[in-house]
C-alpha positions as CSV (number, residue, x, y, z in Angstrom):
1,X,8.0,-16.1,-3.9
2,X,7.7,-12.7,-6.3
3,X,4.2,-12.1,-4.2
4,X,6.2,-11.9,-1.0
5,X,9.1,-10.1,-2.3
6,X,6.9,-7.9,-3.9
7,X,5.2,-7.3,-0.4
8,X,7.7,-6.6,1.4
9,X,9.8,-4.4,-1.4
10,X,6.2,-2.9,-1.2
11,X,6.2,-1.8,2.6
12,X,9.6,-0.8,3.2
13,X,9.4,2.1,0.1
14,X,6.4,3.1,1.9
15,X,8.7,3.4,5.0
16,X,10.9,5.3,3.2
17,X,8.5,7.5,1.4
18,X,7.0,8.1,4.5
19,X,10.2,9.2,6.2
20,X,11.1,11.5,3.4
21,X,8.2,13.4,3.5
22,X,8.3,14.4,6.9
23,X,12.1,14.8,6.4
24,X,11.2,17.4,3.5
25,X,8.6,18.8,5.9
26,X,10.3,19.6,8.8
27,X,13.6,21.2,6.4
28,X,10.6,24.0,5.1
29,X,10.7,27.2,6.6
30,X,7.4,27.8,8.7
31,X,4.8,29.5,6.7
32,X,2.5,32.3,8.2
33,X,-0.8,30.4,9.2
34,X,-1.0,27.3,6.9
35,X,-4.1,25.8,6.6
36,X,-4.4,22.3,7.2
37,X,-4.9,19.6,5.0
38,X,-8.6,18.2,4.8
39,X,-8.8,14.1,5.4
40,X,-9.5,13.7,2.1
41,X,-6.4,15.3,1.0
42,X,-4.5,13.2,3.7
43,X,-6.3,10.1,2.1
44,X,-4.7,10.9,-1.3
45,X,-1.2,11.6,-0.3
46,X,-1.4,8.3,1.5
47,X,-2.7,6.4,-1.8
48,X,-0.5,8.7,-3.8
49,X,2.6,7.1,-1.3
50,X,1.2,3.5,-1.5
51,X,0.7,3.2,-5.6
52,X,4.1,4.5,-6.0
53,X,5.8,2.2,-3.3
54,X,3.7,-0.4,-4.9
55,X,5.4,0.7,-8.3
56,X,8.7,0.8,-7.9
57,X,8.8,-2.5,-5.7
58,X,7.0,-4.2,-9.0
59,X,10.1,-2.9,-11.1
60,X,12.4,-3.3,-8.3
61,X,11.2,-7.2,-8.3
62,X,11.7,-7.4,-12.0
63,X,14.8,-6.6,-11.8
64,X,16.1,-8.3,-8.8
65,X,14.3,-12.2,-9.7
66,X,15.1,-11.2,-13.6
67,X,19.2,-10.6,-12.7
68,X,18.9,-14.0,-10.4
69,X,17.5,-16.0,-13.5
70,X,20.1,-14.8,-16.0
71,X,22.7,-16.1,-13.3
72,X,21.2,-19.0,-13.3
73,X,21.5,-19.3,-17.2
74,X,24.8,-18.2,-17.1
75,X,25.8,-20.9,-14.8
76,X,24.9,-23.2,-16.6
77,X,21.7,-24.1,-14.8
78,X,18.6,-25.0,-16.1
């Protein structure tokens, strides 16, 4: 069950991280004759968004299946 919420948390941060950074993109002025980014450089901005996405949807699982046990203690369930 953690695997799949994992997953998921895992691709919509992505999403999101995705979104921001062409958000942020677009809000910069225009610089003078920008050179573009090589594809290895594309390669590692797209790892650097993955392992982070991956990241926070490990602590955001923690959290999430950690508060649902302690309900479940609380509760008085087993």
């Amino acid at each position: 069950m953690s695997l799949l919420v994992m997953g998921a948390l895992t691709v919509l941060i992505a999403m999101g991280l995705r979104w921001r950074e062409e958000r942020m993109a677009a809000a910069r002025p225009p610089v003078a004759k920008r050179a573009r980014p090589g594809w290895l450089d594309l390669q590692k901005r797209a790892a650097n968004r993955w392992v982070t996405a991956a990241a926070l949807a490990a602590l955001a699982t923690i959290v999430i299946l950690g508060g649902l046990h302690w309900v479940r203690q609380i509760s008085g369930g087993w």
